[in-house]
C-alpha positions as CSV (number, residue, x, y, z in Angstrom):
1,X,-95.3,176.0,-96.1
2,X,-97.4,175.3,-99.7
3,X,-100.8,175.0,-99.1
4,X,-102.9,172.2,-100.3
5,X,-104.4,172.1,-103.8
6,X,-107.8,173.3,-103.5
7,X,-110.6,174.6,-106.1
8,X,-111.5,178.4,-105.9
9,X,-114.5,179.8,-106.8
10,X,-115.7,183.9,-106.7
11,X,-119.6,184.1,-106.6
12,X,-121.1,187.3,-107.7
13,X,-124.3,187.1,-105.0
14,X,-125.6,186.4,-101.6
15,X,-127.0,183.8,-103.5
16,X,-124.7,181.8,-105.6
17,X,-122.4,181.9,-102.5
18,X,-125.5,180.1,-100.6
19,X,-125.8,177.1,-103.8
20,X,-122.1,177.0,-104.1
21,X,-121.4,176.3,-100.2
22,X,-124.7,173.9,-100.2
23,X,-123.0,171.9,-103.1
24,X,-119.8,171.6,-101.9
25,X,-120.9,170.7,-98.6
26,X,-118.6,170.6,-95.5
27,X,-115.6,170.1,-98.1
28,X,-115.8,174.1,-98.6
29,X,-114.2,177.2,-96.6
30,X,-115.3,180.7,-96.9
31,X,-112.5,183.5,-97.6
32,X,-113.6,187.0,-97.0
33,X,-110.6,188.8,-95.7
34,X,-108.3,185.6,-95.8
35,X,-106.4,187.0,-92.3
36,X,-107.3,183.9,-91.3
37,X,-108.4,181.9,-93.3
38,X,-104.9,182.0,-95.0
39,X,-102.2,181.1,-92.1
40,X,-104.5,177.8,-91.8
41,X,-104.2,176.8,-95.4
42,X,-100.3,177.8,-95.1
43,X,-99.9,175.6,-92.0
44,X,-102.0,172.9,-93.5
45,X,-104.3,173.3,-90.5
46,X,-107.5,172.9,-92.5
47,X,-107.9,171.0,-96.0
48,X,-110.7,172.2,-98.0
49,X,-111.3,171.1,-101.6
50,X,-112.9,174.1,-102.2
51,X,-112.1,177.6,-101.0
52,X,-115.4,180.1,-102.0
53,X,-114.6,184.0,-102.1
54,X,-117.2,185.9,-100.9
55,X,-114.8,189.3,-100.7
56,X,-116.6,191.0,-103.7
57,X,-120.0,190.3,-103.2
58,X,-121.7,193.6,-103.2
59,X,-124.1,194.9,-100.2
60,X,-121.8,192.8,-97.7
61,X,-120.2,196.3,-96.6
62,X,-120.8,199.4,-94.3
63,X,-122.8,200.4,-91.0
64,X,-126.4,201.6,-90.8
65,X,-128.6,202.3,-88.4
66,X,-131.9,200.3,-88.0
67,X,-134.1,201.8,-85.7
68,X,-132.6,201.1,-82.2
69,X,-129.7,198.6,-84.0
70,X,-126.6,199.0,-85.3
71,X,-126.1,196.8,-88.5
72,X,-122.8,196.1,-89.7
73,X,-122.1,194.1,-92.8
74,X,-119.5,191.2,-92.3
75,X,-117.5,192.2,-95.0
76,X,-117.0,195.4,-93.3
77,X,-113.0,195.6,-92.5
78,X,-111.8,196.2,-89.1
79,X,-110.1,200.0,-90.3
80,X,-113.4,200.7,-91.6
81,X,-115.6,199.3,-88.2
82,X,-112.8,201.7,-86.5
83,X,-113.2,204.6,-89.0
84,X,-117.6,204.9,-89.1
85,X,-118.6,207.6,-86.4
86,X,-121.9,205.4,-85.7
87,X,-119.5,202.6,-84.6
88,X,-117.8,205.1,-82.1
89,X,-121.0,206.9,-81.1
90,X,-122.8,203.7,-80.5
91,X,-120.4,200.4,-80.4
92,X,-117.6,202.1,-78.3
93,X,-116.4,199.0,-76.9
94,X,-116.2,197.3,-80.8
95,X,-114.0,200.3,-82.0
96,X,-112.0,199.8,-78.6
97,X,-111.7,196.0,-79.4
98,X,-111.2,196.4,-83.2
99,X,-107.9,199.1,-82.5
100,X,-106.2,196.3,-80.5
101,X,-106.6,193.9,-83.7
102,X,-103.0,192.8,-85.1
103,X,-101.6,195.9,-87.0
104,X,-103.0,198.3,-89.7
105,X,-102.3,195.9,-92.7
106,X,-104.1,192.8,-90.9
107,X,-107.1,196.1,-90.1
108,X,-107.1,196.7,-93.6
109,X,-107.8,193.4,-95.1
110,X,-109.6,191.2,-91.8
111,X,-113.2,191.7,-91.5
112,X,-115.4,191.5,-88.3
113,X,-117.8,189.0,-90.1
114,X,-114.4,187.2,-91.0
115,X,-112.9,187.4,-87.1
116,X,-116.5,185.9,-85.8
117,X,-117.1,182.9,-87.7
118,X,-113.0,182.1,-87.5
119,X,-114.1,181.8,-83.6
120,X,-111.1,181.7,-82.3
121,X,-111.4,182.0,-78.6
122,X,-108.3,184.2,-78.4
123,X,-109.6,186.8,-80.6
124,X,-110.4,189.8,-79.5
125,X,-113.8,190.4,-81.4
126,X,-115.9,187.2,-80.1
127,X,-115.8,188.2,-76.7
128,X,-117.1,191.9,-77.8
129,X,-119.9,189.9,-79.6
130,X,-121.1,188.4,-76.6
131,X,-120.7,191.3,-74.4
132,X,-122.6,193.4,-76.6
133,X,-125.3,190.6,-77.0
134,X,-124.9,191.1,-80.8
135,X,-127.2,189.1,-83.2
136,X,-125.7,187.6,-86.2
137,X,-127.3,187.0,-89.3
138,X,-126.7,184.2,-91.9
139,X,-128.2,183.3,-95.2
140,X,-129.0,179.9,-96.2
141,X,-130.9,178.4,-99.0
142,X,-134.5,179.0,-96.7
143,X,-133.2,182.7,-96.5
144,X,-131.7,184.2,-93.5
145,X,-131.9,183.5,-89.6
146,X,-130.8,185.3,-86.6
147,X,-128.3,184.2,-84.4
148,X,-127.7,185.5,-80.9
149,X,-124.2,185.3,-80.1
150,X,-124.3,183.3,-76.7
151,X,-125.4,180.3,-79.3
152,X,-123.1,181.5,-82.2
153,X,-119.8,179.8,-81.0
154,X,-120.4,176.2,-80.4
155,X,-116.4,174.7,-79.7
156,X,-113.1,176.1,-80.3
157,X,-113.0,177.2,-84.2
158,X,-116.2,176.3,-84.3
159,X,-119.9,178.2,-84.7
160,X,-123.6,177.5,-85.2
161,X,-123.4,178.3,-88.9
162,X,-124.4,175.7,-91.6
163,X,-122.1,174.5,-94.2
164,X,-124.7,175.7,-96.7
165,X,-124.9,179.1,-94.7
166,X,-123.1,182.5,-95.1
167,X,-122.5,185.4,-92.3
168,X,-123.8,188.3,-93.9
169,X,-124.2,190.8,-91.2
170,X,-123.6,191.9,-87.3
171,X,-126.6,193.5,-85.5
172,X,-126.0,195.2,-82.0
173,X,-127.9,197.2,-80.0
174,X,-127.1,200.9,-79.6
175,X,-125.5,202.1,-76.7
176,X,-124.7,205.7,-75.7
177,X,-122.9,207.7,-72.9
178,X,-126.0,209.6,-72.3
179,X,-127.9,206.8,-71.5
180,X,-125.2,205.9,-68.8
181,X,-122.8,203.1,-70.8
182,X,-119.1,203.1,-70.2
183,X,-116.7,200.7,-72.0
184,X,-113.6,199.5,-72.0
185,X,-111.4,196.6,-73.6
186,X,-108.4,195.5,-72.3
187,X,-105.7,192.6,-73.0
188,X,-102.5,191.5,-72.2
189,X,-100.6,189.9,-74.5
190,X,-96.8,188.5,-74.6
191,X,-95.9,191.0,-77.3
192,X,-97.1,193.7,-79.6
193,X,-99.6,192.7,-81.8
194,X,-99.9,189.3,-80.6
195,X,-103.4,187.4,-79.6
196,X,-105.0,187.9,-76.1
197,X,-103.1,185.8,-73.0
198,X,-106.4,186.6,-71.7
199,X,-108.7,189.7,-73.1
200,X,-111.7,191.4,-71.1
201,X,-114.2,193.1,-72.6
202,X,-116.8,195.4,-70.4
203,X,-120.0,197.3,-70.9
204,X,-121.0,199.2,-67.8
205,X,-124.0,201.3,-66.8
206,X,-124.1,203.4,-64.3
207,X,-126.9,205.1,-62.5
208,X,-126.8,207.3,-59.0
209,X,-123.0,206.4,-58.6
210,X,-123.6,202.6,-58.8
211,X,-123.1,199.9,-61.1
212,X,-126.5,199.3,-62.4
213,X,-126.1,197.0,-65.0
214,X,-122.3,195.1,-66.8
215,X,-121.8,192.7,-69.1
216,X,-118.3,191.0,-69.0
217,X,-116.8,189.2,-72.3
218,X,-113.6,187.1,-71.4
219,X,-111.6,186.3,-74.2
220,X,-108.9,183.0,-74.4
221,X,-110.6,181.2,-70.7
222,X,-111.6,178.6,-72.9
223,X,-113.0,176.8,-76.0
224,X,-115.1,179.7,-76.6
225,X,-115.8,183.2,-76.0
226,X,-117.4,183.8,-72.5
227,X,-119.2,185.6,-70.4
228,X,-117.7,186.3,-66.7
229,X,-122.1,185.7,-65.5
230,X,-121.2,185.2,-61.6
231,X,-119.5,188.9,-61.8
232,X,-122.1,190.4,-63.9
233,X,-124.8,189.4,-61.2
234,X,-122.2,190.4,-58.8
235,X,-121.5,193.9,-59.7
236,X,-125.3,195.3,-59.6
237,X,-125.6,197.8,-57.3
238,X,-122.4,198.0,-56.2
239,X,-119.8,201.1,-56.1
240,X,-116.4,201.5,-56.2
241,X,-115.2,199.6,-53.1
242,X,-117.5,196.6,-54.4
243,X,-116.0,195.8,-57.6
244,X,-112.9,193.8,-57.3
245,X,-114.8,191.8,-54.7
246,X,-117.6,190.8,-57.6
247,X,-114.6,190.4,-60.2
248,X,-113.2,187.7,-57.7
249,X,-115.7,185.4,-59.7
250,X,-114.6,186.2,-63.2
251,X,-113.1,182.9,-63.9
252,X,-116.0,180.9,-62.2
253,X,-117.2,178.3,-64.9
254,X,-114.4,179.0,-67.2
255,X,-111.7,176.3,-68.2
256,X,-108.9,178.0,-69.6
257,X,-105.9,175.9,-70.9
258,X,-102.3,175.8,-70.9
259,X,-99.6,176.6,-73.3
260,X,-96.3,178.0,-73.5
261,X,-98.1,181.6,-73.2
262,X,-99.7,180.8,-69.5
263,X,-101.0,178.4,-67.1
264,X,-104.8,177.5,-66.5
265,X,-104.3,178.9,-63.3
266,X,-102.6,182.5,-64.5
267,X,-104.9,182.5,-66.3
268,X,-107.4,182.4,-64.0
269,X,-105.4,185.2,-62.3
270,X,-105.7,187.3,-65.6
271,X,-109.2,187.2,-65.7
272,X,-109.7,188.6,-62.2
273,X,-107.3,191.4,-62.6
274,X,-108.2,192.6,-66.3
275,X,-112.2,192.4,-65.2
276,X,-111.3,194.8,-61.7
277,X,-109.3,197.1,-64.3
278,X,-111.8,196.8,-67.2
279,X,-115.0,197.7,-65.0
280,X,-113.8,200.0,-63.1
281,X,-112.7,201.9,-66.4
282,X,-115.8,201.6,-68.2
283,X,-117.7,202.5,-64.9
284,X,-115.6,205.9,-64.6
285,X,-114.7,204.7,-61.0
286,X,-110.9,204.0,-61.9
């Protein structure tokens, strides 16, 4: 399908991307990677008069470390995210995430700051966001504020930013194996390459045997990313024989919907067996 006519602009700066997207108001769309930006305009899904590419705007690429944070630039593609040894060392369960992402063409040209604000609840790299309690930073014409990621995704497609405000970088917290983190993503999909059925991310520490601290992301149980709370609280201090009892509660407060892919209620059933499998994993106790 031919996509709507539409103005396209390509600012140079941080800034001129901020005064263009103020002007144009809620009549413009952002294309950094275009992965998915793209199969909308194709599909006539959205209708923007004016589409603003950010893609070449320098400084929006690349990992660093900041003190005790890892800072990601949204323009950063998912091959690179998977590629950086800081992201493996310290963001294992992002590079575990980011590998499941489409195929190696869609790596090359999606970015992570590009998969966020898309918030689609079915994507894999949302849910990592939360479970990593990552901060997100945008610029706006009063310069930048900080985001945490439980209040970045607001409805289904839908985020916190401003109209007049551009993603410009990720910020998460450092994790390391030493310090007793495990991870692991998992996701089962209908077929190769397709978005989550339902997707679990988990972030586990350990400490004397038990589990002394997780973090649960849930991917596609409902209009946003989620956190599976009732089996976080659940799964402190417990061991082995105590985790599929606390991941019994990983669809508590969610409202997953139905479609040709699954039922509410299988998914429902997802949740509870990806979260036993995805704990356990990143607890070392599978």
């Amino acid at each position: 399908m031919i996509p709507p006519a539409f103005e396209y602009v390509r600012p140079a700066s941080v800034d001129e991307a901020v005064r263009t997207l103020g002007a144009a108001g809620e009549d413009a769309k952002v294309l950094a990677g275009g992965q998915s930006l793209l199969p909308l305009l194709r599909l006539r899904l959205t209708f923007p008069e004016l589409v603003v590419d950010v893609g070449r705007i320098p400084g929006l690429r690349g990992v660093r470390e900041d003190g005790g944070t890892l800072v990601i630039g949204a323009l950063t593609t998912h091959h690179d995210v998977l590629a950086d040894p800081l992201v493996r060392r310290h963001a294992g369960l992002l590079a575990a995430a980011t590998a499941t992402v489409a195929d190696p063409a869609i790596r090359h040209r999606g970015t992570l700051g590009g998969s966020l604000a898309h918030a689609d609840p079915a994507g894999d790299l949302p849910a990592v966001a939360l479970a990593l309690d990552a901060e997100l930073v945008a610029a706006g014409p009063g310069g930048q504020r900080t985001i945490p990621a439980r209040e970045f995704f607001v409805d289904y497609l839908q985020t916190s930013l401003r109209p007049d405000e551009l993603l410009v970088e990720v910020r998460l917290p450092m994790t390391d194996k030493a310090e007793g983190w495990g991870f692991h993503y998992e996701k089962f999909s209908r077929v190769a390459q397709a978005w989550a059925v339902v997707g679990v991310a988990a972030l586990v520490r350990r400490d004397h045997g038990h589990i002394a601290e997780a973090r649960v992301g849930l991917s596609n149980m409902g209009s946003t990313p989620l956190r599976a709370s009732a089996t976080e609280e659940a799964l402190v201090g417990v061991g082995p024989d105590g985790v599929a009892g606390a991941a019994r509660s990983a669809a508590e407060g969610t409202r997953p919907t139905g479609d040709p892919s699954a039922s509410p209620e299988y998914r429902a059933h997802l949740a509870r067996v990806l979260t036993r499998r995805s704990v356990l994993a990143a607890a070392g106790m599978g």
